[in-house]
C-alpha positions as CSV (number, residue, x, y, z in Angstrom):
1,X,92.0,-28.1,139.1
2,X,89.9,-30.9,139.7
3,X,88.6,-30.5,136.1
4,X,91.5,-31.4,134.6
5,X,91.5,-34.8,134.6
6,X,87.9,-35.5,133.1
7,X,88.7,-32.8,130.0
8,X,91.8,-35.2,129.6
9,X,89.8,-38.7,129.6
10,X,87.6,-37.1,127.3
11,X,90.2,-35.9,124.6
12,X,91.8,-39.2,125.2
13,X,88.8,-41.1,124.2
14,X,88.5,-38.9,121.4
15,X,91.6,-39.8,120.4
16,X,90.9,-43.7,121.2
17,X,87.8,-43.7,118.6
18,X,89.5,-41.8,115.5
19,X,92.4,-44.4,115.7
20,X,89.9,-47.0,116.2
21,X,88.1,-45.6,113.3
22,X,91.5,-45.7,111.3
23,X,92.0,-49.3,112.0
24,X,88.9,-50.6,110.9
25,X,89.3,-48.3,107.8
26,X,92.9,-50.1,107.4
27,X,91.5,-54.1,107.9
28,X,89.5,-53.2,105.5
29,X,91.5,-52.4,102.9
30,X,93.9,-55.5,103.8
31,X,90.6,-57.3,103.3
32,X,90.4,-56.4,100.0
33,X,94.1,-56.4,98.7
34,X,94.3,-59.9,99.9
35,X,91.3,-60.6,97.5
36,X,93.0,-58.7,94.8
37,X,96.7,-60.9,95.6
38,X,95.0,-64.3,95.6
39,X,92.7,-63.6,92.6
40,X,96.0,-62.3,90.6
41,X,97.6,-65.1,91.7
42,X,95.4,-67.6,90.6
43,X,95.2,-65.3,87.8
44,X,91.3,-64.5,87.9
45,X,91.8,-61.0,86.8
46,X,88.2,-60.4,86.8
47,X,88.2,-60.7,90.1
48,X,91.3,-59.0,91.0
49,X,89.5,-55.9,89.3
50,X,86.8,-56.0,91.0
51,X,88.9,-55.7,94.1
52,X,91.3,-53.0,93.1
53,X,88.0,-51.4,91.7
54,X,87.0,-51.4,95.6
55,X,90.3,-50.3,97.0
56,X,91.0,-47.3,94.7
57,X,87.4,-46.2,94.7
58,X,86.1,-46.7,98.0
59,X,88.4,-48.0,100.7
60,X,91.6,-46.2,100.2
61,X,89.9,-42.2,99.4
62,X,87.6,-42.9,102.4
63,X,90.8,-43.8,104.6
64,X,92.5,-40.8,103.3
65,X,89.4,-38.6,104.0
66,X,89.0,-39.9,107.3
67,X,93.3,-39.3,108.1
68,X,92.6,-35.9,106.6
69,X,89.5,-34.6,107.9
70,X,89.5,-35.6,111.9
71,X,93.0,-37.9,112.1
72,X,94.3,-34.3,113.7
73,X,92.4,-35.9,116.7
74,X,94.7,-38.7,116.7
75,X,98.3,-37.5,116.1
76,X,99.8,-40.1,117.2
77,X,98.2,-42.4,114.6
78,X,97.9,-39.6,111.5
79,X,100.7,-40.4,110.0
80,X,101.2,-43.7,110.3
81,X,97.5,-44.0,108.0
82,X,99.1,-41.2,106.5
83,X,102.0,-43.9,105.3
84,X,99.3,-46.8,104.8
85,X,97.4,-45.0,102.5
86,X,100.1,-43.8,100.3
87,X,101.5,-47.9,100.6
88,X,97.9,-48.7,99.4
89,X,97.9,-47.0,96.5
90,X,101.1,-47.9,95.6
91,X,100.1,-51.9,96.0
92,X,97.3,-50.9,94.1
93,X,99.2,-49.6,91.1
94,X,101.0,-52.7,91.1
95,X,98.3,-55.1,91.3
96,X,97.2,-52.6,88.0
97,X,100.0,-53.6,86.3
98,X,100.1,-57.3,87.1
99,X,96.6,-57.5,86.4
100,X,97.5,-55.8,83.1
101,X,100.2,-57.7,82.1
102,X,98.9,-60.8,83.1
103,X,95.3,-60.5,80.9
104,X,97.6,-60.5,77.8
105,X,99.1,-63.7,78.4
């Protein structure tokens, strides 16, 4: 029985470095939507694109990769990301629009 307890620190620190990994996945996006809200904003859409370019390319399909591929190691973070993501790419369809509808001002 004595075995237990390491097997569980172990699946424990598993589970601390996925959600760890989620977290730095989610700052970063934050990161960049801030960008994209002050740029729109100060209505510099060229540089509100170039931030929603980054979130719905890059930061936002690599979170949702990462959630879907080993956040089964966290489940008690999965779907909370889970909800993030699909937040994100709703903020990103609404910079879109704003970004949109500001440019023909």
């Amino acid at each position: 029985m004595a075995w237990v307890m390491p097997v569980i620190k172990g699946v424990w620190a598993v589970m601390e470095v996925v959600a760890f990994i989620q977290f730095i996945e989610e700052e970063a996006i934050q990161s960049a939507a801030l960008g994209a809200f002050l740029a729109i904003r100060q209505k510099n859409y060229r540089c509100a694109w170039k931030a929603i370019a980054l979130l719905d390319g890059e930061l936002i399909p690599h979170l949702d990769r990462v959630n879907r591929e080993i956040g089964w190691a966290s489940p008690y973070s999965q779907g909370c990301f889970h909800d993030f993501v699909v937040a994100s790419q709703l903020n990103v369809e609404i910079y879109k629009d704003l970004c949109t509808a500001g440019s023909k001002r």
